[in-house]
C-alpha positions as a Markdown table, in Angstrom:
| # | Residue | x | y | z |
|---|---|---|---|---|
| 1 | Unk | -52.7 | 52.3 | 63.5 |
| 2 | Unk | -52.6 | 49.7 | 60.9 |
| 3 | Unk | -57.1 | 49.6 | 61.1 |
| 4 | Unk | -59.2 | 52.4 | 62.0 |
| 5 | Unk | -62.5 | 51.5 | 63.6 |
| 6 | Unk | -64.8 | 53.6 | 65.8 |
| 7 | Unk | -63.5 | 55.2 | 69.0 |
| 8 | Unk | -64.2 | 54.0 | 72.1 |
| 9 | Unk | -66.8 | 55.4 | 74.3 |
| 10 | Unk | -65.3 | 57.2 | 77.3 |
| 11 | Unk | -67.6 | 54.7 | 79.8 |
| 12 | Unk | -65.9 | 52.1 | 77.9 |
| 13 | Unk | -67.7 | 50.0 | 75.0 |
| 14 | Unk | -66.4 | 46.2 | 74.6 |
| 15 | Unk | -66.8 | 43.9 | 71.8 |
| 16 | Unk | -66.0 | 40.1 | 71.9 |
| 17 | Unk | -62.8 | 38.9 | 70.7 |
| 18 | Unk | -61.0 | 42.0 | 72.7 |
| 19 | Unk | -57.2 | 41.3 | 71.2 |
| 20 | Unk | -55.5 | 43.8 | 73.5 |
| 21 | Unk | -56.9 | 45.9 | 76.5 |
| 22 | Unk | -55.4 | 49.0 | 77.5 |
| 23 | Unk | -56.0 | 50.9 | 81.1 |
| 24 | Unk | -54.5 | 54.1 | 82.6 |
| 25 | Unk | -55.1 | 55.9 | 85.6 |
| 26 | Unk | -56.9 | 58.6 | 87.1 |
| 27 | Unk | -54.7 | 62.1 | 88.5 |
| 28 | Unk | -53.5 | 61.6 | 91.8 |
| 29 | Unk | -52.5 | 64.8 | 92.9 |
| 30 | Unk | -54.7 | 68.0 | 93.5 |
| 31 | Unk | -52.7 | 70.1 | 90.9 |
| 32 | Unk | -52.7 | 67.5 | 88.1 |
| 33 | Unk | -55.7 | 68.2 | 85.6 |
| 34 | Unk | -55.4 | 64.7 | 84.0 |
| 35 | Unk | -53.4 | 62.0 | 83.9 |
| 36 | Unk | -50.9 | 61.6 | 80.9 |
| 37 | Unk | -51.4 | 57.8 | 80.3 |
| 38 | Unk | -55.4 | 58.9 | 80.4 |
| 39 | Unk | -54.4 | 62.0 | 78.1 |
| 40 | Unk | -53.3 | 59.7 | 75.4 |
| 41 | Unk | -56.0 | 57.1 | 75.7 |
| 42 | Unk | -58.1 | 59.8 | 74.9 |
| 43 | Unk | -55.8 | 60.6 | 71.5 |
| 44 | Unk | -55.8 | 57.4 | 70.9 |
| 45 | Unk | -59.3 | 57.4 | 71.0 |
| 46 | Unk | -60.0 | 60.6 | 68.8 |
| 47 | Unk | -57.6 | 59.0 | 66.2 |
| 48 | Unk | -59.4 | 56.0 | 65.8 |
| 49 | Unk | -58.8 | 52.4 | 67.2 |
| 50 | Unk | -59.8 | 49.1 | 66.2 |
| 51 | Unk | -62.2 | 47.3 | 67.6 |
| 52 | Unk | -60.5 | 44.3 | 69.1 |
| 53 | Unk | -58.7 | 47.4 | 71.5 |
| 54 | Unk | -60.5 | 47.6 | 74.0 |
| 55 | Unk | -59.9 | 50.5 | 77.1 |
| 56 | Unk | -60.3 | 50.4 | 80.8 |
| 57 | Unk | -59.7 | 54.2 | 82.0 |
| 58 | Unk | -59.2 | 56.0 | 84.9 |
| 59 | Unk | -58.6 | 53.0 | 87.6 |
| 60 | Unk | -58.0 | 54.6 | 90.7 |
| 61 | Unk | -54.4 | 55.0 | 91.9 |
| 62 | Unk | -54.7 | 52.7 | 94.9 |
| 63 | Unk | -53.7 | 49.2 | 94.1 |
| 64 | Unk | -56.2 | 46.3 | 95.9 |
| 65 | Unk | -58.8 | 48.4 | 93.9 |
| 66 | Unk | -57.1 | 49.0 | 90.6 |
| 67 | Unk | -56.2 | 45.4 | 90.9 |
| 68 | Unk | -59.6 | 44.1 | 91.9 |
| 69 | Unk | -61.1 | 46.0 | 88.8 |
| 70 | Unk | -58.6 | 44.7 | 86.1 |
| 71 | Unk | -59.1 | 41.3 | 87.3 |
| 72 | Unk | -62.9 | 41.5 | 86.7 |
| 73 | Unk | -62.3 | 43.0 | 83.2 |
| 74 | Unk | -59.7 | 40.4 | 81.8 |
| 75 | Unk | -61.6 | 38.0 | 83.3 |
| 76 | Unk | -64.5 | 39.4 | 81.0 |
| 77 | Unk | -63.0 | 40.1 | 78.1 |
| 78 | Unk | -59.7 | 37.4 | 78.1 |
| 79 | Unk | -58.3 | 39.7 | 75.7 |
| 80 | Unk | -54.9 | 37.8 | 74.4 |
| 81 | Unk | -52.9 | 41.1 | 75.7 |
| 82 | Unk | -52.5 | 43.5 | 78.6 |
| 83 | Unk | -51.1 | 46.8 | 78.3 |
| 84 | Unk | -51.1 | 49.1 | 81.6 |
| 85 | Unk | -50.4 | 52.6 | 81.0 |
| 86 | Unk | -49.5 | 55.1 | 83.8 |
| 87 | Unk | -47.8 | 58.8 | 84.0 |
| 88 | Unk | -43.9 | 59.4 | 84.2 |
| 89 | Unk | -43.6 | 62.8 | 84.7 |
| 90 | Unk | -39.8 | 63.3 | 84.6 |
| 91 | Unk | -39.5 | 60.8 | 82.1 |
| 92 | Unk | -39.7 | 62.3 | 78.0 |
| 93 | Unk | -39.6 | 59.3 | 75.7 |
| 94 | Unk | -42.5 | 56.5 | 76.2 |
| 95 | Unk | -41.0 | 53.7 | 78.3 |
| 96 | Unk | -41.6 | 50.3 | 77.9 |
| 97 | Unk | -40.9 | 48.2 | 81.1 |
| 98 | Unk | -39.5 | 45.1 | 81.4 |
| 99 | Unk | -40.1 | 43.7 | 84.4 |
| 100 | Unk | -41.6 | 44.7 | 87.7 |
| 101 | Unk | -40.0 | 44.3 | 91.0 |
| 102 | Unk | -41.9 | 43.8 | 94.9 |
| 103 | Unk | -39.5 | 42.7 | 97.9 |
| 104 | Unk | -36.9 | 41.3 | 95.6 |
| 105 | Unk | -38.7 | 39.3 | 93.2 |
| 106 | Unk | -39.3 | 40.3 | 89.9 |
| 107 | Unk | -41.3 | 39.2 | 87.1 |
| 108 | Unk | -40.3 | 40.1 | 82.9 |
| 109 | Unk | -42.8 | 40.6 | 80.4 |
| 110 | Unk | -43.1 | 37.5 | 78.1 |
| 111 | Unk | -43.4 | 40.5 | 75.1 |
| 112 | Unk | -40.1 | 40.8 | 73.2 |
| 113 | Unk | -39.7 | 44.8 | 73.6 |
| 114 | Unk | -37.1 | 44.6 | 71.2 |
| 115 | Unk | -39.4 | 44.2 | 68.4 |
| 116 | Unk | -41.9 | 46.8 | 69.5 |
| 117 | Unk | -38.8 | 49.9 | 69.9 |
| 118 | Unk | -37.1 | 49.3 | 66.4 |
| 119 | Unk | -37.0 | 52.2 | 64.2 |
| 120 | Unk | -39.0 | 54.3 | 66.9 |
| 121 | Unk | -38.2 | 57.9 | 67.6 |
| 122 | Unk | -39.3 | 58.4 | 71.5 |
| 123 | Unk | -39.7 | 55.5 | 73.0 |
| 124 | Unk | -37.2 | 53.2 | 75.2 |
| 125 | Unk | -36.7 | 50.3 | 77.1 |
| 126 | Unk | -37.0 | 50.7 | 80.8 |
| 127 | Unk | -35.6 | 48.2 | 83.4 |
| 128 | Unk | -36.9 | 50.6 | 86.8 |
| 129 | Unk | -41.0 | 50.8 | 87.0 |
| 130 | Unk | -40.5 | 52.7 | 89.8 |
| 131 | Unk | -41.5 | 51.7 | 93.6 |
| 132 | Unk | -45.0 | 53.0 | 93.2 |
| 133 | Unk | -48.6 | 51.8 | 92.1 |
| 134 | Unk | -47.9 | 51.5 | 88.6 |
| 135 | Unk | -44.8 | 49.0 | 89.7 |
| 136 | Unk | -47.1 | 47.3 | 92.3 |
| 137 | Unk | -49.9 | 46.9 | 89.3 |
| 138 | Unk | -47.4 | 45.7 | 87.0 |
| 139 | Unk | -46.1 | 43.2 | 89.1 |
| 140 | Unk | -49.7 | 41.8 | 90.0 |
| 141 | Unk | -50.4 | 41.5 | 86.9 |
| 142 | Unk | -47.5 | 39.6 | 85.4 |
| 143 | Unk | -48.3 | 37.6 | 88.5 |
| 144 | Unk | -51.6 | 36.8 | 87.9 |
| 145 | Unk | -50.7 | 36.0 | 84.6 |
| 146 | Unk | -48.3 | 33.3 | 85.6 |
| 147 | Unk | -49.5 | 31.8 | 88.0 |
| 148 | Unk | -53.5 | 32.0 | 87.4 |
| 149 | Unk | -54.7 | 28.0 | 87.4 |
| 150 | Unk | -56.9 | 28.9 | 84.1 |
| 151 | Unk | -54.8 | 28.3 | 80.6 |
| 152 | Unk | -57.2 | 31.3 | 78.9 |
| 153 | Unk | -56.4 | 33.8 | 81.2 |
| 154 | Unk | -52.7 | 33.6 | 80.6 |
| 155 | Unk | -52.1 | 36.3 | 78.4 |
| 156 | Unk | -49.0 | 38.8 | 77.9 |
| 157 | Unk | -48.9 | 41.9 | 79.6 |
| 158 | Unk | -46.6 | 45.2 | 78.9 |
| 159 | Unk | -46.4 | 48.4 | 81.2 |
| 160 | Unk | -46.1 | 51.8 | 79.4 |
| 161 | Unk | -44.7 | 55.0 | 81.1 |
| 162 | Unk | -46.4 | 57.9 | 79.6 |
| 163 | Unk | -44.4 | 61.8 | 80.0 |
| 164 | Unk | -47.1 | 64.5 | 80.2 |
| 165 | Unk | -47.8 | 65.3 | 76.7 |
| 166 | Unk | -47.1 | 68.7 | 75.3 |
| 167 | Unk | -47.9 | 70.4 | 72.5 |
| 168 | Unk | -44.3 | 69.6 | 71.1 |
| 169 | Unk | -44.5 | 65.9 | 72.4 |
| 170 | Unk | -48.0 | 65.1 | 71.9 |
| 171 | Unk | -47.5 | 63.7 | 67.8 |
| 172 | Unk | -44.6 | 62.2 | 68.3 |
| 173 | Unk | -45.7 | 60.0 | 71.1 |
| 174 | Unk | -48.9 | 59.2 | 69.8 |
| 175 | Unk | -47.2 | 58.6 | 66.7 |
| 176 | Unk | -44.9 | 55.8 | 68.7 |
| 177 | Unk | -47.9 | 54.6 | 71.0 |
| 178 | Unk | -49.7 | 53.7 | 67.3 |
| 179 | Unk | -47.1 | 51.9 | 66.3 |
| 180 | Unk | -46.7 | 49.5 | 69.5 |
| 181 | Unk | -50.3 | 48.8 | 69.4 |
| 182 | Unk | -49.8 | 47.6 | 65.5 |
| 183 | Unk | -47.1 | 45.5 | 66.5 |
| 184 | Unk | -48.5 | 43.8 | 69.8 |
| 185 | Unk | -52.1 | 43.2 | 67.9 |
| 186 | Unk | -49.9 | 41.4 | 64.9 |
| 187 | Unk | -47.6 | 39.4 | 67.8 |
| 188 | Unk | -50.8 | 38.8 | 69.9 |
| 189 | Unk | -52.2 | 37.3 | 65.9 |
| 190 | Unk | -49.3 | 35.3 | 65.6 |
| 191 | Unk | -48.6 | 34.1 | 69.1 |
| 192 | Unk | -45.3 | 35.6 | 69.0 |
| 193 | Unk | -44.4 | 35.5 | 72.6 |
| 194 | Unk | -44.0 | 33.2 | 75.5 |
| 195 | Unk | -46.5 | 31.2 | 77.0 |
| 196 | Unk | -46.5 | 33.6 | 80.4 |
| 197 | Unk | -44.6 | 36.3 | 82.2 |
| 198 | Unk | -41.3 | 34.6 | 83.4 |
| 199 | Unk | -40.0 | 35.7 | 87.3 |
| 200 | Unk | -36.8 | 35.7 | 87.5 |
């Protein structure tokens, strides 16, 4: 990261002027011990963030609730980016997703993922965010986004599929994770995106 600043408490500790916000899920499964978008939240943490990156952890798989609960934070914090994280276990490069499909209609990110992939070893673009919560999250809040009758709540927001992180994975990924976060904090500095998610 391109500013170190004092981790985030696990609770979650906010300043004013949140730039980005950044949630992941809790496990969902009885044999999963964590969640790997929580997994590196946590690295990201340990490693040092800035303090206009602010973290909303562990929302429940179940989406009127997860949905209900990021509403109440951006509408908190307005932070001028969203950036959803959720596991991928069969995937193995981070995935940044483009849009978000529900009953044929679909919604892009405003973010130019371009930008954010260049020169990076294990991440992709990703056109599928699946059929499941984290594609049903994404969508409502891309929605939200668009649509929402308040200019200041209009931000950008960006899904991130996260593959369980291994001991030979875990560097390299956090490495790549770093590096999007630089990136989206200087295009969320610059206004470098769109005014709001776009359906198409």
């Amino acid at each position: 990261m391109e500013k170190r600043g004092k981790a985030w408490k696990s609770n979650g500790g906010f300043v004013m002027g949140t730039e980005l916000l950044l949630t992941s899920f809790a496990p969902w499964r009885k044999y999963q011990r964590s969640n790997a978008s929580d997994d590196l939240l946590v690295a990201l943490q340990e490693r040092g963030l800035p303090d206009s990156v602010g973290m909303l952890r562990q929302l429940p798989v179940n989406l009127p609730v997860a949905k209900e609960i990021t509403i109440a934070k951006l509408e908190q914090l307005q932070p001028k980016m969203l950036v959803l994280c959720g596991m991928a276990e069969s995937r193995s490069r981070l995935s940044l997703e483009q849009q978000a499909t529900v009953r044929n209609k679909t919604y892009q990110t405003p973010i130019n993922l371009n930008q954010l992939v260049s020169d990076l070893q294990t991440t992709e673009i990703s056109q599928d965010a699946g059929r499941y919560v984290c594609n049903s999250l994404y969508y409502a809040m891309l929605e939200y986004a668009a649509t929402h009758p308040s200019g200041s709540s209009r931000y950008p927001c960006l899904f991130v599929h996260i593959p369980v992180l291994t001991e030979k994975n875990r560097s390299l990924l956090l490495e790549d994770m770093g590096a999007i976060l630089d990136r989206l904090l200087v295009q969320a500095r610059c206004k470098n995106f769109n005014e709001s998610a776009s359906p198409v």
